[in-house]
C-alpha positions as CSV (number, residue, x, y, z in Angstrom):
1,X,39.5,15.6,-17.1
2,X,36.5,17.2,-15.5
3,X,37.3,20.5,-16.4
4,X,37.4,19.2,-20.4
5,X,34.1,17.4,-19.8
6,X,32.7,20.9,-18.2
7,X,34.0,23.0,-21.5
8,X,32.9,20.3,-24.0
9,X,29.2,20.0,-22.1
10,X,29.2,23.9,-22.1
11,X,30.3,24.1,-25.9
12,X,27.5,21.9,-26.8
13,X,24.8,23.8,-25.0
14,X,25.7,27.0,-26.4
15,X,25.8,25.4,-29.9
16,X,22.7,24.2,-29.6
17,X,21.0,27.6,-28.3
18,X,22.5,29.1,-31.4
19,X,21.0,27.2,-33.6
20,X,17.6,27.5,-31.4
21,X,17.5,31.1,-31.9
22,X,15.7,31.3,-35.2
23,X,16.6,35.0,-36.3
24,X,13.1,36.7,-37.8
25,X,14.0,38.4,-41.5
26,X,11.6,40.8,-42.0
27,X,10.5,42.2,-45.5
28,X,8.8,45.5,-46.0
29,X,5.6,45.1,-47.5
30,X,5.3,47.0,-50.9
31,X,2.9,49.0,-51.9
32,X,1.1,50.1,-55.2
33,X,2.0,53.5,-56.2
34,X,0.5,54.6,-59.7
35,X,2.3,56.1,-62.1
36,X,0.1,55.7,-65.4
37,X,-2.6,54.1,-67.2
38,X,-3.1,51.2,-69.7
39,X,-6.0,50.6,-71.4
40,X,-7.1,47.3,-73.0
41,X,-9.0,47.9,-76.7
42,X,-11.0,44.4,-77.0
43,X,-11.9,42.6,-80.1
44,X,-15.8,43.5,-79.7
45,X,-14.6,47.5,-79.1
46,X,-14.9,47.6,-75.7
47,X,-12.0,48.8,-73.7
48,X,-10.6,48.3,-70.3
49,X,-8.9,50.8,-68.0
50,X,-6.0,50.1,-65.3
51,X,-3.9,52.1,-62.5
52,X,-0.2,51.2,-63.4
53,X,3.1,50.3,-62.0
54,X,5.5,50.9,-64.6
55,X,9.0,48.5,-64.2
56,X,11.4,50.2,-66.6
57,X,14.9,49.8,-65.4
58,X,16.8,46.7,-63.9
59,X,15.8,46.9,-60.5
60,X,12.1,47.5,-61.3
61,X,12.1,44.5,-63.9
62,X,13.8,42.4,-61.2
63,X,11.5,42.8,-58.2
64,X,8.1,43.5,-60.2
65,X,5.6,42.5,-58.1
66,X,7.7,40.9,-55.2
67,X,6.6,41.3,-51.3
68,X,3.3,42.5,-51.6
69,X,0.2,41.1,-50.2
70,X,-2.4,42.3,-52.7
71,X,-3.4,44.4,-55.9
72,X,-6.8,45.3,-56.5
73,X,-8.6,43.9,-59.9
74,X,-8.1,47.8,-61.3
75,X,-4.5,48.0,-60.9
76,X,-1.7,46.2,-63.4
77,X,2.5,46.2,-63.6
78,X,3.6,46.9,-66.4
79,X,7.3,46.1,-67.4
80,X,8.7,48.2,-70.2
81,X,12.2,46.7,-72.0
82,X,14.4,48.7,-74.4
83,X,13.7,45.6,-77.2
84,X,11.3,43.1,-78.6
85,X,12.3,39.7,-77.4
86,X,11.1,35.9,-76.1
87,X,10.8,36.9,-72.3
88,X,10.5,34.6,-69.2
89,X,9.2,35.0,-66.0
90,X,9.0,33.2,-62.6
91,X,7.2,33.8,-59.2
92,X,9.8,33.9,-56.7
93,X,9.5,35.7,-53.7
94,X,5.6,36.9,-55.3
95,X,2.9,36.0,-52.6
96,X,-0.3,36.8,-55.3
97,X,-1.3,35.0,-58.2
98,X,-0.8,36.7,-61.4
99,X,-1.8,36.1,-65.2
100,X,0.9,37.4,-66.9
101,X,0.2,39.2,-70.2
102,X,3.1,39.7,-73.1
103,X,2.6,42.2,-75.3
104,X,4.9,42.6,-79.0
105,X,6.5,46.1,-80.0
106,X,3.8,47.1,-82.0
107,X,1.5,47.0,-78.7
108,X,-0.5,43.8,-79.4
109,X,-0.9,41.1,-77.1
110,X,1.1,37.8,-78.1
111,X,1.0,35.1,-75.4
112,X,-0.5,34.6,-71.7
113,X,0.7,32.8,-68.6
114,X,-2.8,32.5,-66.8
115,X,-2.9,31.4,-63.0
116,X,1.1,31.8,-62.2
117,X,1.0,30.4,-58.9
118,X,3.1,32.1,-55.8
119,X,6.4,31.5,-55.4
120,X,6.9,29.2,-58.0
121,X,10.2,29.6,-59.7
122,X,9.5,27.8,-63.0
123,X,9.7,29.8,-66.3
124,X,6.9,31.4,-67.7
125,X,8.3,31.7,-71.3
126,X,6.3,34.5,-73.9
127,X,6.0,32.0,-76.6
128,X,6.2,34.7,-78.7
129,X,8.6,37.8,-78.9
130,X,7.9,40.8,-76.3
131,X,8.4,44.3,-75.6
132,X,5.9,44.3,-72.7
133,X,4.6,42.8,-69.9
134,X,1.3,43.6,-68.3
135,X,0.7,41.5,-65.0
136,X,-2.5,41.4,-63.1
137,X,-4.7,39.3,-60.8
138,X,-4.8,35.7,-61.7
139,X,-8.3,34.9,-63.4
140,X,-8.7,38.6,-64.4
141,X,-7.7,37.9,-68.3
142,X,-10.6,35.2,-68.5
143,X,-12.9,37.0,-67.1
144,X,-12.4,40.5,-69.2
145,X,-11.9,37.9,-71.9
146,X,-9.1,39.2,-73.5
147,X,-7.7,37.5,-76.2
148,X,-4.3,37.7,-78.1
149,X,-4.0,40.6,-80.7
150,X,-5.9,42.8,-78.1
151,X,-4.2,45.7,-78.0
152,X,-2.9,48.1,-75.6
153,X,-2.4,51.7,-74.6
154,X,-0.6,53.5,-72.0
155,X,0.5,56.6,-70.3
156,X,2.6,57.8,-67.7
157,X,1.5,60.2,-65.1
């Protein structure tokens, strides 16, 4: 019987050290790397000028901005689909706030999701159909007051 207490006693404390050791799970930070620029044309003709991320395949759309830490105000993503569609976006695993900025087929902004908070997982739905998606820093929109049917224009490095 002591030998069964000694096993069950040593089973227990080796249980709990296993679930003790938390196990880090590290992410690589990710880093900006420009690869074009987008211009904003405003309403009043003034224009605005961004370094650009382009997302245009599946893996790119999926992890946009994901696991980085920062953008600066003069950078933007922009994800590039094959059609014109309602789109929907979420936060998850993104540590910045963003404004999120749809843009139709025809290269005019439709919709905005201002202040998309981190990590948040609730849908960030275009309101209107979208061939585009510009994000950038939360609060930047409002202050370059950029309004829907701005347009856009972009190039690729």
């Amino acid at each position: 019987m002591n030998r069964f207490v000694f096993v069950v006693v040593c089973s227990c404390i080796a249980l709990l050290s296993c679930k003790n050791d938390k196990k880090a799970i590290s992410q690589t930070e990710v880093f900006f790397e420009k690869e074009g620029v987008l211009t904003i044309f405003k309403s009043d003709s003034t224009t605005i000028s961004l370094d650009i991320e382009i997302a245009d395949n599946e893996y790119e759309t999926q992890t946009g901005m994901m696991y980085r830490s920062s953008m600066k105000d003069s950078q933007g993503m922009l994800f590039v689909f094959d059609d014109e569609r309602p789109r929907s976006f979420y936060m998850k695993n993104t540590r910045i706030p963003l404004d999120i900025i749809y843009i139709s087929e025809d290269k005019k902004i439709v919709s905005f999701q201002k202040n998309a908070k981190p990590f948040d997982e609730t849908s960030l739905p275009s309101n209107a159909p979208a061939k585009y998606v510009l994000e950038v820093n939360a609060g930047l929109s409002d202050l370059w007051s950029i309004d829907i049917g701005n347009a856009i224009e972009y190039s690729e490095l």
